[in-house]
C-alpha positions in Angstrom: 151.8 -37.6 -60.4 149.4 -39.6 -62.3 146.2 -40.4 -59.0 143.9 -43.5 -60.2 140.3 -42.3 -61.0 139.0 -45.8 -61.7 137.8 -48.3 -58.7 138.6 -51.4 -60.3 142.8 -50.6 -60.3 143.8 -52.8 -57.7 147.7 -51.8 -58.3 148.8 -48.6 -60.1 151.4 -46.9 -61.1 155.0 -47.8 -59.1 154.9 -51.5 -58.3 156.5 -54.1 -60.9 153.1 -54.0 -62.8 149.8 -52.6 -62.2 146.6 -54.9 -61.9 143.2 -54.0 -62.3 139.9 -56.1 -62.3 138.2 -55.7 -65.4 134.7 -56.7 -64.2 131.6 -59.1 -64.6 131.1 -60.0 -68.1 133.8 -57.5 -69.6 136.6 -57.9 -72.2 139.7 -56.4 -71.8 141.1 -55.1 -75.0 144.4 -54.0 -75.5 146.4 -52.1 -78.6 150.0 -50.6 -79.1 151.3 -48.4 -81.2 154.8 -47.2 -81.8 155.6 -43.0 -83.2 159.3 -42.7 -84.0 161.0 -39.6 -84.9 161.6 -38.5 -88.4 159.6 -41.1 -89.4 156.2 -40.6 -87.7 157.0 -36.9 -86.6 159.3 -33.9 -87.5 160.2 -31.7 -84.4 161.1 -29.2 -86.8 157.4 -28.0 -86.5 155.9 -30.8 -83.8 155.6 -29.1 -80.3 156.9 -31.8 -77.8 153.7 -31.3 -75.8 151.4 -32.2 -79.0 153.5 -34.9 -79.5 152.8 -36.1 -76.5 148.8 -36.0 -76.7 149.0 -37.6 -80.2 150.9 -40.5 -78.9 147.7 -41.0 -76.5 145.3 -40.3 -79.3 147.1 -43.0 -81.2 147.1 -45.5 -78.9 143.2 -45.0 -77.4 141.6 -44.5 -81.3 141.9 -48.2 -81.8 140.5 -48.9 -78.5 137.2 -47.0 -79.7 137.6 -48.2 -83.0 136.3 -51.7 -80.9 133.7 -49.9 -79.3 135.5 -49.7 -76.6 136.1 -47.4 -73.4 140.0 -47.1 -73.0 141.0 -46.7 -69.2 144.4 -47.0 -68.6 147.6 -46.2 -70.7 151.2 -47.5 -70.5 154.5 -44.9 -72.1 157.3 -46.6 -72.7 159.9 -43.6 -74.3 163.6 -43.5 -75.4 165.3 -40.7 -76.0 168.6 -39.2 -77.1 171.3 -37.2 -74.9 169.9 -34.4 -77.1 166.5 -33.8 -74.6 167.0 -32.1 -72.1 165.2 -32.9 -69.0 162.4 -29.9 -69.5 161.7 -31.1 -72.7 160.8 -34.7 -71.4 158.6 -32.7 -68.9 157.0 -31.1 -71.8 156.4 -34.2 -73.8 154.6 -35.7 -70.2 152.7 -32.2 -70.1 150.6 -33.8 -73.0 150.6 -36.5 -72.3 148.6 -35.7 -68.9 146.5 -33.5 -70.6 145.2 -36.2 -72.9 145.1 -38.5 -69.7 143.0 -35.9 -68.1 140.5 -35.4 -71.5 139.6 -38.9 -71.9 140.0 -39.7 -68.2 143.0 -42.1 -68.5 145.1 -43.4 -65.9 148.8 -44.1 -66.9 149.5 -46.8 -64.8 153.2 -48.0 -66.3 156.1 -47.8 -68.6 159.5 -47.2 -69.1 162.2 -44.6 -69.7 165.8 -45.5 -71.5 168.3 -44.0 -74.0 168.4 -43.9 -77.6 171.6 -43.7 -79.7 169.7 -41.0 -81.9 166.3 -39.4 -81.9 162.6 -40.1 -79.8 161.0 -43.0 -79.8 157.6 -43.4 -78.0 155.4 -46.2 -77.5 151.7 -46.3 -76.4 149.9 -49.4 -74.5 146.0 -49.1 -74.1 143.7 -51.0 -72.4 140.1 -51.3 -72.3 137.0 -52.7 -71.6 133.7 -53.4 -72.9 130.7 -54.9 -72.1 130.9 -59.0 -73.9 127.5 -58.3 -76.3 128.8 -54.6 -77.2 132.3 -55.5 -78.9 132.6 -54.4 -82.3 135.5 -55.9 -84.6 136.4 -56.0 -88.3 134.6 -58.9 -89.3 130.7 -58.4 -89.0 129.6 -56.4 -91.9 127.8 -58.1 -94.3 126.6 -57.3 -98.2 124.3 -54.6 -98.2 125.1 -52.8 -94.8 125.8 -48.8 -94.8 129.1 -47.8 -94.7 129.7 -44.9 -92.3 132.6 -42.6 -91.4 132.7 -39.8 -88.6 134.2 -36.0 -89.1 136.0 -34.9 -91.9 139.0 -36.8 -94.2 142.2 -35.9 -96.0 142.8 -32.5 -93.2 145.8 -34.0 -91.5 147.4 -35.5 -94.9 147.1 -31.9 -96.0 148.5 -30.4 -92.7 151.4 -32.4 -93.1 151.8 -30.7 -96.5 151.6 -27.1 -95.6 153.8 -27.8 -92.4 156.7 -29.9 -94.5 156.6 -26.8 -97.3 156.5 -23.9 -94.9 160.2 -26.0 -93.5 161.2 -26.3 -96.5 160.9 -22.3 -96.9 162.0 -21.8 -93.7 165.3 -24.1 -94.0 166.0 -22.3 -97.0 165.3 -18.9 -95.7 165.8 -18.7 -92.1 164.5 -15.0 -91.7 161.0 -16.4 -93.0 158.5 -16.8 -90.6 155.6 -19.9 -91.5 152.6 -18.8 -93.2 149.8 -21.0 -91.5 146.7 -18.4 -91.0 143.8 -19.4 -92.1 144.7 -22.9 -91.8 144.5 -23.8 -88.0 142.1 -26.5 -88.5 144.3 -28.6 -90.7 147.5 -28.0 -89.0 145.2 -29.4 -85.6 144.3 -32.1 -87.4 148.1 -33.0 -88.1 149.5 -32.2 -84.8 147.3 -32.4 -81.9 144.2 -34.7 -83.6 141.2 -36.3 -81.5 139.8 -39.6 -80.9 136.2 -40.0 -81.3 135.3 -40.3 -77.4 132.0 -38.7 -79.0 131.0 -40.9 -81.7 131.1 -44.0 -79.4 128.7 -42.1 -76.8 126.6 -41.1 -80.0 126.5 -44.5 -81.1 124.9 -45.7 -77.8 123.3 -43.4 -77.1 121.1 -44.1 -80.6 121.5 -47.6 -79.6 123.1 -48.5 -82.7 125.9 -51.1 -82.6 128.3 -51.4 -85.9 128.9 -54.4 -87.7 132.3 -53.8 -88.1 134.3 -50.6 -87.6 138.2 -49.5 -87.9 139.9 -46.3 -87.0 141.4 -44.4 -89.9 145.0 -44.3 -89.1 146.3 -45.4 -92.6 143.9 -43.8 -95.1 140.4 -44.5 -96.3 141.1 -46.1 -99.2 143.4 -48.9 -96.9 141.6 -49.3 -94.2 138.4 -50.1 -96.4 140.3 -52.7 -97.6 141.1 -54.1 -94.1 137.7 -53.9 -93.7 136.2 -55.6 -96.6 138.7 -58.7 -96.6 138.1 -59.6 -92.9 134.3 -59.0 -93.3 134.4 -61.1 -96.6 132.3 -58.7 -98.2 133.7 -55.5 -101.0 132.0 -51.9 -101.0 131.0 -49.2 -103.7 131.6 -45.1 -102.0 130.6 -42.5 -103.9 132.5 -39.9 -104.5 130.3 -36.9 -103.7 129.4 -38.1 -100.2 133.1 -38.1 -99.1 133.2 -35.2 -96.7 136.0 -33.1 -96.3 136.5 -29.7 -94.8 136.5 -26.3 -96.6 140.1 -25.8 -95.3 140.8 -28.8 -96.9 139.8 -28.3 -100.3 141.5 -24.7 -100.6 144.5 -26.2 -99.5 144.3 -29.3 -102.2 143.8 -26.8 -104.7 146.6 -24.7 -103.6 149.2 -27.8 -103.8 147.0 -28.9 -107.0 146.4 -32.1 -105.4 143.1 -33.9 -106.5 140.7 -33.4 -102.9 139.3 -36.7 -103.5 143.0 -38.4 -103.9 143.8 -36.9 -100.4 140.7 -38.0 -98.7 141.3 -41.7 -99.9 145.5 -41.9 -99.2 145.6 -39.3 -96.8 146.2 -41.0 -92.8 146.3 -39.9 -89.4 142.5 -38.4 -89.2 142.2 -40.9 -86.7 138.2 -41.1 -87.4 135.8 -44.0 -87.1 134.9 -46.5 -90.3 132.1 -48.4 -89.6 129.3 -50.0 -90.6 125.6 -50.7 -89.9 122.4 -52.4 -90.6 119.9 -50.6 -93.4 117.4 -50.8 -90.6 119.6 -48.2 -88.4 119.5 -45.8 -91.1 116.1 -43.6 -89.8 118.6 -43.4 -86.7 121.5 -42.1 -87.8 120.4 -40.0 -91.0 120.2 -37.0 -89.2 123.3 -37.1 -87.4 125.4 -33.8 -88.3 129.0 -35.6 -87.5 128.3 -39.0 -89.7 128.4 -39.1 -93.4 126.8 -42.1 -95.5 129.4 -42.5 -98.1 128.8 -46.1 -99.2 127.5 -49.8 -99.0 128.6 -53.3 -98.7 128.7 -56.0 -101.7 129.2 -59.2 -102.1 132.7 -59.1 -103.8 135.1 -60.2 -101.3 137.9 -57.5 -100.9 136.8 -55.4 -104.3 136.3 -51.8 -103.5 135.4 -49.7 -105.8 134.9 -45.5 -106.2 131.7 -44.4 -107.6 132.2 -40.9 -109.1 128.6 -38.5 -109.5 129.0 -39.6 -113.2 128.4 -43.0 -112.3 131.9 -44.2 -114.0 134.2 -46.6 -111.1 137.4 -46.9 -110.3 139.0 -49.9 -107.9 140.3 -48.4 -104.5 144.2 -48.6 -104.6 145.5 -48.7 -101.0 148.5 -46.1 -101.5 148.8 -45.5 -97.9 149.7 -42.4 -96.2 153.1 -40.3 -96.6 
């Protein structure tokens, strides 16, 4: 049972529709997105429950990505004969808990049958005050280009989980090697959205000129971000950050760490950018790196490497 834990829900969960009244001067803002099996996950290695959570995550990290507060959250699922009825109640087992972490309410949905596999699909809905919404479009030339956490950890994940099945379908007596490696494999299965970074952000009273959530990679969602802005950016390559785990395990699959960080998705952190004038304010923050600035080449992005050579962004996506 899913019990309202915000006032303005006039109608929840169990009518036709749920209502709620957003508020004096507040936007709703609304996202969806869509995670279907064998395409967006392998239950091979996914626990349903995780699956579950990251299905919230998804859904909510674009509501941030607005500087947003999501509040409610609709599940529409369809599944094959193949799930048993536990295993649905393991897949809403996460997604409660994610309800419960970033104090969600799921107010909706629906439930129907699939000819083959799981497919889920997440409906968000927040709210923000009018003056404090943050879209794609207000960076201009010049402004610091900012990104929360760490990149390339769940594109890496994703690696080590698909070989250790491969080994495992090949040898079925072989249990998965993953030790030393819990941070990535969390950052593939059950990530985070950064609730934190939009409390940091206020709490500095620093409001972004444009921001996006990485969902696709850095290197394409840059470029999202630079062609609705109408404005390019240089990075540099030594200020990407990425996490110690994540560099042994580039070098393990002899995968260039950089190359990872730009095409690698699903870290679901915060691209954004800000006035030179905030910098004093956010320089000392221990969970935002610097990593670049605005220009005034519409949609030309370029890599900046501690050699000083560049390279144009490709967006090669995640996969």
């Amino acid at each position: 049972v899913f019990e309202s834990t915000h006032n303005n829900l006039i109608i929840g969960n169990g009518d036709d529709a749920s209502a709620y009244l957003p508020g004096e001067n507040l936007l709703q803002v609304v996202s969806t997105e869509i995670l279907v099996e064998n395409v967006n996950f392998d239950l091979m290695y996914t626990p349903l429950k995780h699956l579950g959570y990251k299905a919230v995550v998804a859904g909510i990290s674009d509501i941030y990505a607005m500087n947003a507060t999501p509040k409610f959250i609709t599940i529409a699922i369809a599944a094959s004969s193949k799930y048993t009825l536990e295993a649905l109640e393991d897949l809403y087992s996460g997604i409660y808990q994610a309800c419960k972490n970033y104090e969600l309410n799921l107010i909706g949905g629906d439930t129907n049958t699939s000819p083959k596999g799981l497919t889920i699909s997440v409906t968000a809905i927040g709210e923000v005050k009018s003056e404090n919404i943050v879209s794609r479009k207000g960076c201009k030339p010049n402004d610091l280009l900012c990104v929360s956490g760490d990149l390339g950890g769940a594109f890496l994940g994703h690696k080590l989980l698909e070989r250790e099945k491969r080994l495992y379908l090949e040898n079925p007596e072989m249990q998965p090697d993953l030790e030393g490696f819990d941070y990535i494999v969390s950052r593939q299965l059950k990530p985070e959205a950064r609730k934190d970074i939009i409390a940091l952000l206020a709490e500095l009273q620093i409001k972004p000129s444009a921001m996006i959530d990485l969902s696709d990679g850095l290197a394409s969602d840059l470029k999202h971000l630079a062609l609705q802005s109408g404005v390019g950016f240089h990075i540099y390559e030594e200020k990407l950050p990425i996490d110690p785990q994540s560099l042994e395990m580039a070098s393990e699959f002899n995968l260039d760490a950089t190359t990872c960080v730009l095409n690698g998705g699903e870290d679901f952190e915060l691209l954004f950018t800000i006035p030179q004038s905030d910098f004093e304010k956010i320089k000392s923050s221990m969970d935002i790196s610097i990593i670049g600035h605005a220009t005034d080449q519409t949609g030309v992005c370029k890599l900046i490497t501690p050699s000083g050579n560049q390279f144009d962004l490709t967006a090669q996506g995640w996969g």
